[in-house]
Backbone atoms as SQL, in Angstrom:
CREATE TABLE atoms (id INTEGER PRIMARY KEY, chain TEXT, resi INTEGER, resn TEXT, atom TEXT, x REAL, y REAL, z REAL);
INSERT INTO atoms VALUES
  (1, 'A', 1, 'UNK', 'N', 0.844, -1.178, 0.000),
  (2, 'A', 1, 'UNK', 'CA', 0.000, 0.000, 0.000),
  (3, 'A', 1, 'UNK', 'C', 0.894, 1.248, 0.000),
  (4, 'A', 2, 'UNK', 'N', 0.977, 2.048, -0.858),
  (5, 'A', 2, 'UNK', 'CA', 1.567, 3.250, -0.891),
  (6, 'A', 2, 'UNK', 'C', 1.242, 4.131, 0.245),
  (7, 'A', 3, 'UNK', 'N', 2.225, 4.983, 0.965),
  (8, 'A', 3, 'UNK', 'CA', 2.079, 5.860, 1.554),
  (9, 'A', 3, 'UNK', 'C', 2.306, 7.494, 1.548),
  (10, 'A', 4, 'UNK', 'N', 2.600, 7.906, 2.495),
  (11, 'A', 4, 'UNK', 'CA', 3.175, 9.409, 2.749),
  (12, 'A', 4, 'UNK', 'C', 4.577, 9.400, 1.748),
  (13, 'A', 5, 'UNK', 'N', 5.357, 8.391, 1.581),
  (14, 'A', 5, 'UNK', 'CA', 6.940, 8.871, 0.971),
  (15, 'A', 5, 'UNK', 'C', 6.694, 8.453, -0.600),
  (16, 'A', 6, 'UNK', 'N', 5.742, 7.648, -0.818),
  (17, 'A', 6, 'UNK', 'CA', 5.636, 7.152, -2.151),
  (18, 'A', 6, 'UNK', 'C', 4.802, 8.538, -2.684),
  (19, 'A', 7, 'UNK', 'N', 4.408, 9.420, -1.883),
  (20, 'A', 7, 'UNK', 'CA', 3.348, 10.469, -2.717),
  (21, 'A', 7, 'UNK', 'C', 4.293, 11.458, -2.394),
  (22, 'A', 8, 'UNK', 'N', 5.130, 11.777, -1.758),
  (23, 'A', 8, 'UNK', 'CA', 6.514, 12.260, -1.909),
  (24, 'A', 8, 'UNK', 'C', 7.256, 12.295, -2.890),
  (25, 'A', 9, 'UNK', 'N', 7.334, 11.099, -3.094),
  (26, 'A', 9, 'UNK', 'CA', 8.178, 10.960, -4.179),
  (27, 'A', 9, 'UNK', 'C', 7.842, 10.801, -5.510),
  (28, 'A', 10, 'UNK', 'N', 6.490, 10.826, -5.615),
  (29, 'A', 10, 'UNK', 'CA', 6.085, 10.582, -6.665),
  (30, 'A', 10, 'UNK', 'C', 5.352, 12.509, -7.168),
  (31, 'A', 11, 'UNK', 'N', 5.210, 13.470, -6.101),
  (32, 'A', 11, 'UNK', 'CA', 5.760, 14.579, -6.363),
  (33, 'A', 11, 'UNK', 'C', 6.808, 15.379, -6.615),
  (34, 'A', 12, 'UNK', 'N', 7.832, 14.997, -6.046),
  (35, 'A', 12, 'UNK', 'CA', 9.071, 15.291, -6.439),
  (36, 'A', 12, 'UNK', 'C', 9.867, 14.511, -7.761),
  (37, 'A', 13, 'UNK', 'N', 8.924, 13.830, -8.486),
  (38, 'A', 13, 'UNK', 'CA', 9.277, 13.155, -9.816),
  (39, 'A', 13, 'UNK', 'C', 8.513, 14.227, -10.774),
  (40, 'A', 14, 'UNK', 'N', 7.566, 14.469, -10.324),
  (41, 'A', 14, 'UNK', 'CA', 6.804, 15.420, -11.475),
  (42, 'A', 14, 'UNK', 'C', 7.708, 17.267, -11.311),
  (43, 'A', 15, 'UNK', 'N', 7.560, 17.582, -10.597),
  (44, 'A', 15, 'UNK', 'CA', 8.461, 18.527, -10.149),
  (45, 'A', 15, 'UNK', 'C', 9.850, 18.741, -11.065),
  (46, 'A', 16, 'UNK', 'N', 10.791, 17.548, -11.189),
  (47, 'A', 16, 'UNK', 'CA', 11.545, 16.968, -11.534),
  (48, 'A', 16, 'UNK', 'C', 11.730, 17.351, -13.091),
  (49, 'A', 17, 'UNK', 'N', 10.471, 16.633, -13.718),
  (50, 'A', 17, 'UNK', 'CA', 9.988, 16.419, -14.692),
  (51, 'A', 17, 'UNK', 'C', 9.538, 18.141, -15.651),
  (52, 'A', 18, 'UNK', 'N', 9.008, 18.545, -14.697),
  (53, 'A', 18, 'UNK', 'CA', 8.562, 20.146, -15.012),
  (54, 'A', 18, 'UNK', 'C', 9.825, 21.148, -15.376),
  (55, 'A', 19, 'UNK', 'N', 11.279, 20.930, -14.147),
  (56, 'A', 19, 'UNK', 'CA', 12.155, 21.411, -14.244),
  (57, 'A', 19, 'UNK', 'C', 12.679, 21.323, -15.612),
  (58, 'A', 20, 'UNK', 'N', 12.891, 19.745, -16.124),
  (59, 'A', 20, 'UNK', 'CA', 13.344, 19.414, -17.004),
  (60, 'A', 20, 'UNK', 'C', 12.823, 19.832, -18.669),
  (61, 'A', 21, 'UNK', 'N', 11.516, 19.997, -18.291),
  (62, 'A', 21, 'UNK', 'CA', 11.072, 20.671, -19.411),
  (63, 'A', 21, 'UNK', 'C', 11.485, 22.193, -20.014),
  (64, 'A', 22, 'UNK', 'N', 11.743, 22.697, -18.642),
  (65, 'A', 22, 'UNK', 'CA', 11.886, 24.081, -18.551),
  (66, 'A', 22, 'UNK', 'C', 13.381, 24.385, -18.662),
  (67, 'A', 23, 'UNK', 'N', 14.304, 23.481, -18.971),
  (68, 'A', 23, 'UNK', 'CA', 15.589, 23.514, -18.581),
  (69, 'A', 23, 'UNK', 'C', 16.311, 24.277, -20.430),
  (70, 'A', 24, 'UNK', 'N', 15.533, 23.795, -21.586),
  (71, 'A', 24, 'UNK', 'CA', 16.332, 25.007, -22.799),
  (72, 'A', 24, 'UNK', 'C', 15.712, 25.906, -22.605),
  (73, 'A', 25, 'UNK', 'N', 14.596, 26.594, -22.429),
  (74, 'A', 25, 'UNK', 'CA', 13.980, 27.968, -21.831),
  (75, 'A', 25, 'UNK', 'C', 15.054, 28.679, -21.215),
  (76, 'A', 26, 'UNK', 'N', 15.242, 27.904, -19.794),
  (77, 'A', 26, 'UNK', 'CA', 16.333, 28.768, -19.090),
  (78, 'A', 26, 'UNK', 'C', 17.640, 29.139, -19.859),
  (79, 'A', 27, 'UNK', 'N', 17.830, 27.989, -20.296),
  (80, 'A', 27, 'UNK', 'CA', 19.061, 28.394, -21.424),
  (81, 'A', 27, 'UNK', 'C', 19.564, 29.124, -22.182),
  (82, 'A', 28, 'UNK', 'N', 18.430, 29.469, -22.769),
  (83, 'A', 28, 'UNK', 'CA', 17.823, 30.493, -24.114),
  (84, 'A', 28, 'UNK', 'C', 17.988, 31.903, -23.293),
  (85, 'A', 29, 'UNK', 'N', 17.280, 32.268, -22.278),
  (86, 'A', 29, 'UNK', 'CA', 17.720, 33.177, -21.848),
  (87, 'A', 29, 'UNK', 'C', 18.799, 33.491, -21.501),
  (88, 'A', 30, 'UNK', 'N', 19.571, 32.706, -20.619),
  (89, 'A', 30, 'UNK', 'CA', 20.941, 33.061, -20.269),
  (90, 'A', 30, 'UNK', 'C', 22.039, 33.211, -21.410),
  (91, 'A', 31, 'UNK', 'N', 21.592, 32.608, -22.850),
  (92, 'A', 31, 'UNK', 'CA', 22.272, 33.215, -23.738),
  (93, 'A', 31, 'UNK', 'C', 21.946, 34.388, -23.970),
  (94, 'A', 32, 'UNK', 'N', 20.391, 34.842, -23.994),
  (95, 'A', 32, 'UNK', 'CA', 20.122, 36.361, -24.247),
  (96, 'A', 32, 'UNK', 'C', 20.550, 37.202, -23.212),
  (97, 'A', 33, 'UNK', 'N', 21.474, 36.923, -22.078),
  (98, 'A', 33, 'UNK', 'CA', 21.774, 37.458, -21.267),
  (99, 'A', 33, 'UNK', 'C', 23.201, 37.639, -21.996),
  (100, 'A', 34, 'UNK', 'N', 23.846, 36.551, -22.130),
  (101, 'A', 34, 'UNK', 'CA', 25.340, 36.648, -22.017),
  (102, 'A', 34, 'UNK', 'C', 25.629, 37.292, -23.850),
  (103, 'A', 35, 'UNK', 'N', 24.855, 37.157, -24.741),
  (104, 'A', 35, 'UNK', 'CA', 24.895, 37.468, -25.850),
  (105, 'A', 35, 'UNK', 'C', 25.177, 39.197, -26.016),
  (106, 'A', 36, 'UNK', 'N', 24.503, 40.104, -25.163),
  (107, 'A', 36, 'UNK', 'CA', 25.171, 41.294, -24.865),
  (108, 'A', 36, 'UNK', 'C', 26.476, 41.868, -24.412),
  (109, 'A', 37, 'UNK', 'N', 26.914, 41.006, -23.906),
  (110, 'A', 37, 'UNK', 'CA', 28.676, 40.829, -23.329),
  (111, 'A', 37, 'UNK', 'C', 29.905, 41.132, -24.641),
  (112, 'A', 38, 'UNK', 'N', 29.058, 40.198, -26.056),
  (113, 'A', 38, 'UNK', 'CA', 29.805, 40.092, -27.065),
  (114, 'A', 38, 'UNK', 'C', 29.523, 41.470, -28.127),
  (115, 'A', 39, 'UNK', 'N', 28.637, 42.052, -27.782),
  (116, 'A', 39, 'UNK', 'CA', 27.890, 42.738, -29.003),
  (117, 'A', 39, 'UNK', 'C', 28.617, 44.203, -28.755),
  (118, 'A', 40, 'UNK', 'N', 28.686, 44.700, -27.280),
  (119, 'A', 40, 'UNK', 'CA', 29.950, 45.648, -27.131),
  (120, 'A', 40, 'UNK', 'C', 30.805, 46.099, -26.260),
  (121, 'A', 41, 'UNK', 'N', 30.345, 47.359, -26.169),
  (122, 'A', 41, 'UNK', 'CA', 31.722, 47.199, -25.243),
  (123, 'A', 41, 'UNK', 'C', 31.281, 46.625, -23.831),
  (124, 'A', 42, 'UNK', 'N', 32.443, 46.171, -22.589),
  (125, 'A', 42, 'UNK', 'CA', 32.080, 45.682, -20.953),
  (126, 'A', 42, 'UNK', 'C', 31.041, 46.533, -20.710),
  (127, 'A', 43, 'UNK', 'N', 29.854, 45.985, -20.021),
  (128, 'A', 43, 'UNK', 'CA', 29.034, 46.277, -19.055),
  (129, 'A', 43, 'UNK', 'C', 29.437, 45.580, -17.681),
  (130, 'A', 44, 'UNK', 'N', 29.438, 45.707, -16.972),
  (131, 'A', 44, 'UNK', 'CA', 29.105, 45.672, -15.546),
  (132, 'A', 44, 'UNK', 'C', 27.568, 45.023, -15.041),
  (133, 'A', 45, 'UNK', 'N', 26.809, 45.837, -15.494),
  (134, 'A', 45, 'UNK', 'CA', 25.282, 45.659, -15.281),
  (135, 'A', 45, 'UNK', 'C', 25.086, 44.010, -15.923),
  (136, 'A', 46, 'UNK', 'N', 25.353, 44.038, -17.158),
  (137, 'A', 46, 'UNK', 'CA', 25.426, 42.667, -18.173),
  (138, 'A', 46, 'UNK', 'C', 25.658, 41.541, -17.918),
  (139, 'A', 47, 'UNK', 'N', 27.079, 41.667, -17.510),
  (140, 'A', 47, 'UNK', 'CA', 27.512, 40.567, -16.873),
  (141, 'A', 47, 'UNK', 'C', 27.065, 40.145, -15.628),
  (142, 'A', 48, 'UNK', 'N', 27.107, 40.828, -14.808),
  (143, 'A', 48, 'UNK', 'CA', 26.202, 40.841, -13.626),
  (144, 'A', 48, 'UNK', 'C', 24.787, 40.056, -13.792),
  (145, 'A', 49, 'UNK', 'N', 23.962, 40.423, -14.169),
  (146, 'A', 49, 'UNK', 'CA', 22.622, 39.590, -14.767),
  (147, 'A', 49, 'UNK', 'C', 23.232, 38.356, -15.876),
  (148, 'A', 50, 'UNK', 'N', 23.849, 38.421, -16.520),
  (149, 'A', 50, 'UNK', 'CA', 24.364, 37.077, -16.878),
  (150, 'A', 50, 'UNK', 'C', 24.654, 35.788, -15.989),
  (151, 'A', 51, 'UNK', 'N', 25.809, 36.704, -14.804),
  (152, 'A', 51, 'UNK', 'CA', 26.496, 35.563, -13.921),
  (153, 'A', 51, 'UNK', 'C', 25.255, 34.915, -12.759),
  (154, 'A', 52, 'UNK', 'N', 24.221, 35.837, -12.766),
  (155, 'A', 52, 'UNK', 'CA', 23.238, 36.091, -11.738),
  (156, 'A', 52, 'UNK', 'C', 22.468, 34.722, -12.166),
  (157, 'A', 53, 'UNK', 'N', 22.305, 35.340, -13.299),
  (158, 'A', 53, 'UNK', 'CA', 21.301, 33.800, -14.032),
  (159, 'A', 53, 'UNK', 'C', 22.200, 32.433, -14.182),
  (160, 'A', 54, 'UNK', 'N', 23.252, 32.418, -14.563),
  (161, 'A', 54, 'UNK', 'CA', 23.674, 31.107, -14.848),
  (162, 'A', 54, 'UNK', 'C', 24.242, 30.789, -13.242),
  (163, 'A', 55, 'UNK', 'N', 24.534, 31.533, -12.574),
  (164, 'A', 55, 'UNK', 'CA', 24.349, 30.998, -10.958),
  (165, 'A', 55, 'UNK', 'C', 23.310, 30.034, -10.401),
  (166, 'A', 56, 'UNK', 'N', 22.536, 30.574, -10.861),
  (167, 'A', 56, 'UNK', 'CA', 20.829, 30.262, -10.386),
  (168, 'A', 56, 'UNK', 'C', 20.947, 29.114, -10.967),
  (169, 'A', 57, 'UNK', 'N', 20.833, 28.895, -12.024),
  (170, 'A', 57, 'UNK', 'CA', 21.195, 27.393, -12.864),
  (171, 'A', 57, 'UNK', 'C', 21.755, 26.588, -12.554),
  (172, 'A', 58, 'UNK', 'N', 22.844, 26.320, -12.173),
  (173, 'A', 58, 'UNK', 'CA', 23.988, 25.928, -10.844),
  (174, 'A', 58, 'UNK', 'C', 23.690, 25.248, -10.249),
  (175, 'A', 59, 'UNK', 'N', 22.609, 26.001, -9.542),
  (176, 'A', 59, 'UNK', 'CA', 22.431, 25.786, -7.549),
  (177, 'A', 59, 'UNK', 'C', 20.757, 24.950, -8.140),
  (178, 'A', 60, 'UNK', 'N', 20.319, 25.267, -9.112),
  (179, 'A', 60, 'UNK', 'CA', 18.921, 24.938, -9.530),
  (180, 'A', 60, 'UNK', 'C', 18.848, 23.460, -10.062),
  (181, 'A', 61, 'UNK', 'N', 20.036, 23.351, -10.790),
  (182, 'A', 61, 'UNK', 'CA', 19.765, 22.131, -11.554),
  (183, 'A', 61, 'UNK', 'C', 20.404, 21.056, -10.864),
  (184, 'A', 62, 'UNK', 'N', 21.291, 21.571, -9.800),
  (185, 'A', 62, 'UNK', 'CA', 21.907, 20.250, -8.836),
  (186, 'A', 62, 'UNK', 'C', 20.722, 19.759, -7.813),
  (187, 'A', 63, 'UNK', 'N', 19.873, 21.265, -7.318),
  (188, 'A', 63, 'UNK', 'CA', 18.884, 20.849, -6.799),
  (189, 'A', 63, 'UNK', 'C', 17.996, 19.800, -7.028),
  (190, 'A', 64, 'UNK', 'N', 17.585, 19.536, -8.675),
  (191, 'A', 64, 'UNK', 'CA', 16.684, 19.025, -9.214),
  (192, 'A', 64, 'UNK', 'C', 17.403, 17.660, -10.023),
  (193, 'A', 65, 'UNK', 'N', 18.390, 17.496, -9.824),
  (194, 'A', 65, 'UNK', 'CA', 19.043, 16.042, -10.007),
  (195, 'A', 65, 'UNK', 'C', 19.601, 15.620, -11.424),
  (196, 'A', 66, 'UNK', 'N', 20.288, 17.119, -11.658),
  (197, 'A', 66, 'UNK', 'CA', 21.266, 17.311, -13.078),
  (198, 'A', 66, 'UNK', 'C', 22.974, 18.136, -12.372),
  (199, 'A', 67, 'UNK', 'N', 22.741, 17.018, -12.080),
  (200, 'A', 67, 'UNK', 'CA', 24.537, 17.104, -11.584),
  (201, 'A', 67, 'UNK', 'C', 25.554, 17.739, -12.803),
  (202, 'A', 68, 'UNK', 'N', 25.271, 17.023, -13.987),
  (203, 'A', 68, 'UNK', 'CA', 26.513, 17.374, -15.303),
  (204, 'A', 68, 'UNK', 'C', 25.943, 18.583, -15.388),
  (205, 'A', 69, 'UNK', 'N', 24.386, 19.028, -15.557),
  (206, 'A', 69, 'UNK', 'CA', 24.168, 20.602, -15.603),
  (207, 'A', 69, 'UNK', 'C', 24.980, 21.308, -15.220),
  (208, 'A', 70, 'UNK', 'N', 24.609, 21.011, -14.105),
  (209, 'A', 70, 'UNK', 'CA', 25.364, 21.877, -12.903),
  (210, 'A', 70, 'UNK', 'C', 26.861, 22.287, -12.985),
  (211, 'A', 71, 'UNK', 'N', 27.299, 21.167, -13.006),
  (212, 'A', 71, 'UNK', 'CA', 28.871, 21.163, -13.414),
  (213, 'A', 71, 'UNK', 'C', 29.367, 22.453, -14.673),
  (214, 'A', 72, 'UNK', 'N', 28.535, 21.984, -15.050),
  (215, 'A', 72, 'UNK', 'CA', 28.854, 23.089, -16.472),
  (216, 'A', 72, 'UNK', 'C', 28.438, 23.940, -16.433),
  (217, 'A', 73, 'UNK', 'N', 27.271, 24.484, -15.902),
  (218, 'A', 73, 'UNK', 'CA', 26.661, 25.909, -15.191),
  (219, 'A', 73, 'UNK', 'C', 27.833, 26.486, -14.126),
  (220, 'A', 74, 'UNK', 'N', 28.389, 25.786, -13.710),
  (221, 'A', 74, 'UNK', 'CA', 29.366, 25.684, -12.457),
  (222, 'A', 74, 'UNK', 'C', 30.263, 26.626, -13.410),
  (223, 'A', 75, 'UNK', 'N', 31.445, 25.764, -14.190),
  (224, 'A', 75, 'UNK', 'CA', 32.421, 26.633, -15.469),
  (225, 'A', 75, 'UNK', 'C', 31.752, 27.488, -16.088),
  (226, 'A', 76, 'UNK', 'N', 30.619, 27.699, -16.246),
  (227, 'A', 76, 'UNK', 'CA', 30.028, 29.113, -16.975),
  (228, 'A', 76, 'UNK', 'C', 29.893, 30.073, -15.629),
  (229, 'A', 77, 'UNK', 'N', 29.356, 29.769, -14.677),
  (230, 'A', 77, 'UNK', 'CA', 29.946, 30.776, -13.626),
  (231, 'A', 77, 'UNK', 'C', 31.342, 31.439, -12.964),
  (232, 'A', 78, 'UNK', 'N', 32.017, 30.005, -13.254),
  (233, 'A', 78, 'UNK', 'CA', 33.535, 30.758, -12.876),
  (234, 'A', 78, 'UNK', 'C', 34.112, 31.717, -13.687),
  (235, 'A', 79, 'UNK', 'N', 33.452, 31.098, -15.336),
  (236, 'A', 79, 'UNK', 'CA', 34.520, 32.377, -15.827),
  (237, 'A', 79, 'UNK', 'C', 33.775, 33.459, -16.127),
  (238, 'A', 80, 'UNK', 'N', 32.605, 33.795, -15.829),
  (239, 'A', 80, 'UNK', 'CA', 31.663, 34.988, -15.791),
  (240, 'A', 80, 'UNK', 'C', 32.200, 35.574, -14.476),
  (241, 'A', 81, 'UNK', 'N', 32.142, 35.198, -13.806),
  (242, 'A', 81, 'UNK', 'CA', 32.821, 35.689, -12.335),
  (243, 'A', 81, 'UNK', 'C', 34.456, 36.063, -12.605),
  (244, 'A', 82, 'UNK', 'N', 35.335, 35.473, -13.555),
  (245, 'A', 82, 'UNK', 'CA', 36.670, 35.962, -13.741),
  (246, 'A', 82, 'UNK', 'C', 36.277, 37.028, -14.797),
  (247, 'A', 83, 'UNK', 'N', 35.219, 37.595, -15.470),
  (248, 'A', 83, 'UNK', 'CA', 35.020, 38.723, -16.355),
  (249, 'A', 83, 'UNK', 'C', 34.518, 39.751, -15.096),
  (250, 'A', 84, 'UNK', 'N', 33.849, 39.812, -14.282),
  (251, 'A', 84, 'UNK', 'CA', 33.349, 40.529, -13.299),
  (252, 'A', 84, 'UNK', 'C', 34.610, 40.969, -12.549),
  (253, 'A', 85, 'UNK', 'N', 35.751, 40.068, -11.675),
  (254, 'A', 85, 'UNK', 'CA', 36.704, 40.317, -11.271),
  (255, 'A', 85, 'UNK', 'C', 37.612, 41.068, -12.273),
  (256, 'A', 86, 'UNK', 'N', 38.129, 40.962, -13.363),
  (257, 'A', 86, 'UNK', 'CA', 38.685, 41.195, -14.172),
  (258, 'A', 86, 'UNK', 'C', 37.867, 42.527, -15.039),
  (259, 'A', 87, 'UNK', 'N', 36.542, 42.676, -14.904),
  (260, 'A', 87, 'UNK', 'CA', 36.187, 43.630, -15.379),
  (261, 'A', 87, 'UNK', 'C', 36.642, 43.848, -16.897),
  (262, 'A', 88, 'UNK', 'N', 36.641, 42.885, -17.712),
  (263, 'A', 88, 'UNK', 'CA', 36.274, 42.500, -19.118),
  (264, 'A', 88, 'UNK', 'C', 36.523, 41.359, -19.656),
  (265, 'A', 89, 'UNK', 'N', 36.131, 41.215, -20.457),
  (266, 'A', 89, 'UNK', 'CA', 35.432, 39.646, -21.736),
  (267, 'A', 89, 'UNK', 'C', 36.749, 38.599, -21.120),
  (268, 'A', 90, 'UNK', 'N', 36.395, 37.670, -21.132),
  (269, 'A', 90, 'UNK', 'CA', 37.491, 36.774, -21.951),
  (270, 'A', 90, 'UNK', 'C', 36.820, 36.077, -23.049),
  (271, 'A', 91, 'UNK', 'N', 37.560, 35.332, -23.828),
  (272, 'A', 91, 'UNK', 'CA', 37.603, 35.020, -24.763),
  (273, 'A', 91, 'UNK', 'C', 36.399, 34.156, -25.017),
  (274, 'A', 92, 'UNK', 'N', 35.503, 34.510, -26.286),
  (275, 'A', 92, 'UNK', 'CA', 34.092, 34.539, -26.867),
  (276, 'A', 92, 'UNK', 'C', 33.807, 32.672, -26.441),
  (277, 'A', 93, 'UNK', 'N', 34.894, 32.590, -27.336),
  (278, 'A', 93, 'UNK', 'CA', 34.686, 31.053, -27.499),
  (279, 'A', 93, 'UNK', 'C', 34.783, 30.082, -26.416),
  (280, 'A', 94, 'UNK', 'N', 35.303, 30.415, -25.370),
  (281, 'A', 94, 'UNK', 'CA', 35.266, 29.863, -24.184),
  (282, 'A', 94, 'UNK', 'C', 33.759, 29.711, -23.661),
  (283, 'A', 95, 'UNK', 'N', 33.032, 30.835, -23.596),
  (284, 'A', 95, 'UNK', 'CA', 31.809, 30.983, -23.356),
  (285, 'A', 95, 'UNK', 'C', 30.733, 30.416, -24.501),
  (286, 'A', 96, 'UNK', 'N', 31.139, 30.370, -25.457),
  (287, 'A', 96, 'UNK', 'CA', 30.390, 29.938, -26.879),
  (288, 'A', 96, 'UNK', 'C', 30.472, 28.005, -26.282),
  (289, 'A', 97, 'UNK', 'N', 31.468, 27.664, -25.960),
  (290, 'A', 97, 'UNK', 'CA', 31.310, 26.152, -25.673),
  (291, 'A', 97, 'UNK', 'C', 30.660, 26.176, -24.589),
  (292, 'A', 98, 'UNK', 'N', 31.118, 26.674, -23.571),
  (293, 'A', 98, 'UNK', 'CA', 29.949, 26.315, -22.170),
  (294, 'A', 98, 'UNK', 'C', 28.485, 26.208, -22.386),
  (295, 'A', 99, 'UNK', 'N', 28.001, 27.579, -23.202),
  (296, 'A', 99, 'UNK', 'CA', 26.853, 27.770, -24.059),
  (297, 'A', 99, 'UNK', 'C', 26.234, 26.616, -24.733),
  (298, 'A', 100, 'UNK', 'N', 26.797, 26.081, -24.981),
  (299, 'A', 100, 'UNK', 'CA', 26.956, 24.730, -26.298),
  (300, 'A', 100, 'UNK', 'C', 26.498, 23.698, -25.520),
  (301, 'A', 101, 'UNK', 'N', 27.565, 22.972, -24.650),
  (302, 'A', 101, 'UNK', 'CA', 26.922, 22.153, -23.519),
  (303, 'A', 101, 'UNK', 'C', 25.895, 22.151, -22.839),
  (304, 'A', 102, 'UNK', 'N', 25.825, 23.535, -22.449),
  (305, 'A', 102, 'UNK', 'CA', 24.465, 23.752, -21.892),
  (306, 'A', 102, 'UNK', 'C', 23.477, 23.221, -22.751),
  (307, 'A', 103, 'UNK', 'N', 22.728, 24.281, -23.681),
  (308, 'A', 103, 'UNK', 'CA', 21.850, 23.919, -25.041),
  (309, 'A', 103, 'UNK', 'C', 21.860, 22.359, -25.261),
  (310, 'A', 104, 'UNK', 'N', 22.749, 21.826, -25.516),
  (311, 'A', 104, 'UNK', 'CA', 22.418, 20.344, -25.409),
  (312, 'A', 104, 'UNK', 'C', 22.246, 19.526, -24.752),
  (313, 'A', 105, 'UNK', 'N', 22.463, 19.486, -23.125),
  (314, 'A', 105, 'UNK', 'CA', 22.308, 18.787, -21.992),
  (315, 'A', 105, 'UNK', 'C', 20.861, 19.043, -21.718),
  (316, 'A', 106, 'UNK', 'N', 20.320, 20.420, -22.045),
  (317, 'A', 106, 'UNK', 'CA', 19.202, 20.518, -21.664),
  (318, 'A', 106, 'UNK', 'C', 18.335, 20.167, -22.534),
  (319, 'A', 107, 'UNK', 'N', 18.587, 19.900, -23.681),
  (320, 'A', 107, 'UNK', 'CA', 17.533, 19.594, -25.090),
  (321, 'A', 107, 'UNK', 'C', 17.079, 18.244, -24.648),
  (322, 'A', 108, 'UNK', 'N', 18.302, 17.437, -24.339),
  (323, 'A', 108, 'UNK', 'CA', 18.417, 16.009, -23.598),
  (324, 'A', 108, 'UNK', 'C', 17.821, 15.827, -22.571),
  (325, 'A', 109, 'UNK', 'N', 17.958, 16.620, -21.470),
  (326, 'A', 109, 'UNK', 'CA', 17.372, 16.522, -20.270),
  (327, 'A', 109, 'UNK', 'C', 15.671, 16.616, -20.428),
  (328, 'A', 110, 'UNK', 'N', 15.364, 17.741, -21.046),
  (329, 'A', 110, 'UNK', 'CA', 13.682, 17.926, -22.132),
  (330, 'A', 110, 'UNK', 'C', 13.251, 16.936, -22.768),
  (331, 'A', 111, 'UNK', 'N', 13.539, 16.079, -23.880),
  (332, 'A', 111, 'UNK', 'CA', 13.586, 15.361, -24.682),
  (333, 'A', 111, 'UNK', 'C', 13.647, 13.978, -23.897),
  (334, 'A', 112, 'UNK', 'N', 14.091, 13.810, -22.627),
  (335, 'A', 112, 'UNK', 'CA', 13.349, 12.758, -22.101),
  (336, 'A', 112, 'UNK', 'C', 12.855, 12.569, -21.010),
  (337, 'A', 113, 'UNK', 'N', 12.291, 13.750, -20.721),
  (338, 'A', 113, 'UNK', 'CA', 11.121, 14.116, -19.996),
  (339, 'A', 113, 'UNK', 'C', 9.971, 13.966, -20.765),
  (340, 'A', 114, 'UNK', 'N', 10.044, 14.316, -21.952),
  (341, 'A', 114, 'UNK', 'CA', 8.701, 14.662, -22.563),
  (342, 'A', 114, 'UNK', 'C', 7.940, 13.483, -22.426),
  (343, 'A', 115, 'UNK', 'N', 6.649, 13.526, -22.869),
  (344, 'A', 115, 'UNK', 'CA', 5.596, 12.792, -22.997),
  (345, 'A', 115, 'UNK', 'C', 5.280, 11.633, -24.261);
């Protein structure tokens, strides 16, 4: 007979599931975040809401039981955080791959969630 932890857990699967759907959404934005970084000159403000969001991603997707996310949200935060310290770009393509991983871990992570 199912109980209290099986309806637990069988909420925290759908939950799960919701995240996962929602996981290139988030993506998509945090490129429209970080996509201003490249277009001109350092912002401050930019990066800032860039690192802000792919932080969140981080701490969000380890929450929800995407460890490799995370990991790689993890390196897209460090070196958004070494542009903040450093107070300009590093190099496009560094960020263009993190970007990359992302977009596809999460297409994956979506794609078998779906229905």
């Amino acid at each position: 007979m199912p109980g209290p932890a099986d309806a637990v857990q069988a909420q925290l699967a759908k939950l799960r599931t919701k995240y996962s759907l929602a996981l290139p959404e988030k993506i998509a934005a945090i490129e429209a975040a970080v996509a201003p970084l490249f277009a001109g000159p350092w912002e401050e403000s930019v990066c800032s809401t860039a690192y802000r969001q792919v932080h969140s991603l981080a701490g969000s997707s380890g929450t929800y039981g995407f460890p490799e996310i995370s990991s790689v949200a993890r390196a897209a935060e460090a070196t958004l955080k070494q542009c903040l310290d450093a107070r300009r770009l590093l190099p496009k393509s560094e960020v263009d791959v993190l970007m990359a991983k992302l977009r596809e871990m999460a297409a994956d992570a979506a794609s078998r969630s779906s229905p």
